[in-house]
C-alpha positions in Angstrom: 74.5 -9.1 28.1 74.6 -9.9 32.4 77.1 -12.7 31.0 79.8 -10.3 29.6 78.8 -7.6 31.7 80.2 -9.9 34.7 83.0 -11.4 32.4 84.3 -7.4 32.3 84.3 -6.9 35.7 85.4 -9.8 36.9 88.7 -9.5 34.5 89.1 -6.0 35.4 89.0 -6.9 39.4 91.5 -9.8 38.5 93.8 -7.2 36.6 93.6 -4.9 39.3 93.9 -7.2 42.1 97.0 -8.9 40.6 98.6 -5.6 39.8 97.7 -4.3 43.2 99.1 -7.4 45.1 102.4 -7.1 42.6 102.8 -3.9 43.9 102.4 -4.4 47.3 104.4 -7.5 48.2 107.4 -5.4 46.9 106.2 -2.5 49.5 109.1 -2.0 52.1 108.3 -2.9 56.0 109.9 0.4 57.0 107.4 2.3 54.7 105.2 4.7 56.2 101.4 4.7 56.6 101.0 7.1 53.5 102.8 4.5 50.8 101.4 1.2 52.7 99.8 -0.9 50.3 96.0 -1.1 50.3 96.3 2.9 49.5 96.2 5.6 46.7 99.2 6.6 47.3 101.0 5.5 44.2 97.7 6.9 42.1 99.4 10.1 40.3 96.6 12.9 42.1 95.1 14.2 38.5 94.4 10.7 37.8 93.0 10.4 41.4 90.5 13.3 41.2 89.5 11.7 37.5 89.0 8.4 39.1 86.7 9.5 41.9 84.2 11.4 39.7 84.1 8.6 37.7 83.2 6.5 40.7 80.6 8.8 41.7 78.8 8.1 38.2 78.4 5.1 38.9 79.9 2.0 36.3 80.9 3.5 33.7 78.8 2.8 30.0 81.7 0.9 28.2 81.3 -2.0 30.7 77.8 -2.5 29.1 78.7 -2.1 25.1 80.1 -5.1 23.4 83.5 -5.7 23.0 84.2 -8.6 21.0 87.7 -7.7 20.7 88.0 -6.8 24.2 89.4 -3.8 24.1 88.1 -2.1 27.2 90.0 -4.9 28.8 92.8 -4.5 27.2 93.1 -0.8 27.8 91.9 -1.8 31.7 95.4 -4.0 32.0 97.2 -1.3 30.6 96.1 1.1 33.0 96.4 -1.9 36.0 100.2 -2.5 34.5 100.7 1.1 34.6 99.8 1.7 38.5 101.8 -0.9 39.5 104.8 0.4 37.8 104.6 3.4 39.6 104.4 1.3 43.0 107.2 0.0 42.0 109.0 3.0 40.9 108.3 4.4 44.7 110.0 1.0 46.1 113.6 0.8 47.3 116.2 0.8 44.9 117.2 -2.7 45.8 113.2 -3.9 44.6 112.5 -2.1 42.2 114.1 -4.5 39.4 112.3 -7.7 40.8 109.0 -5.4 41.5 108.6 -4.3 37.5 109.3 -7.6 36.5 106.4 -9.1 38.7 104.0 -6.6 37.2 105.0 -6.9 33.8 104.6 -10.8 34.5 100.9 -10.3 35.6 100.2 -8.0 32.8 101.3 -10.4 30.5 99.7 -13.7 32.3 96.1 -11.5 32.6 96.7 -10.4 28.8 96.9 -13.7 28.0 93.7 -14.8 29.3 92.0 -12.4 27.3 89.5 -14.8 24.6 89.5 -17.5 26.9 86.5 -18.1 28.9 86.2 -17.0 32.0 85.4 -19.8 34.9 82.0 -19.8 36.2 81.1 -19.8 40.1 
């Protein structure tokens, strides 16, 4: 169960972490500190205030259940894909084309990883 356990978290950080960079190497120079990447800005606030009481609880019990369809992952991407689509929607006009492609190209890149094993470190 530590196996999968770690397999779940370390797809979900690689979903997040591609959305996130997606999202940010579309983020405009002249942005201000508010929208910089690295920040919650582009988090709709509802889903903000949802996200840091689930935080404060500590991981959350689907991590430990087994998922041999992996659906918590896939619903995990989703959610990933979804952020960085509102990143982009926030970007200049001139990126925003580019930006969604990008992070519909990671969605589909991390999706497809899903039933292959993960790499060992």
């Amino acid at each position: 169960m530590a196996t999968f356990t770690r397999i779940v978290r370390g797809a979900c950080a690689c979903a997040l972490a591609g959305a996130a960079f997606a999202a940010s190497a579309h983020v405009s120079a002249q942005t201000t500190a508010t929208t910089q990447a690295g920040t919650d800005a582009t988090v709709n606030p509802i889903v903000g205030r949802q996200q840091a009481q689930e935080i404060a609880q500590g991981d959350p019990p689907r991590w430990y259940r087994d998922d041999p369809q992996q659906q918590t992952l896939r619903k995990e991407l989703g959610a990933a894909l979804q952020e960085a689509q509102n990143a982009c929607r926030k970007a200049p006009t001139a990126e925003r084309k580019s930006c969604m492609e990008q992070a519909r190209a990671t969605w589909q890149r991390e999706t497809a990883q899903l039933g292959k094993p993960m790499p060992r470190h």
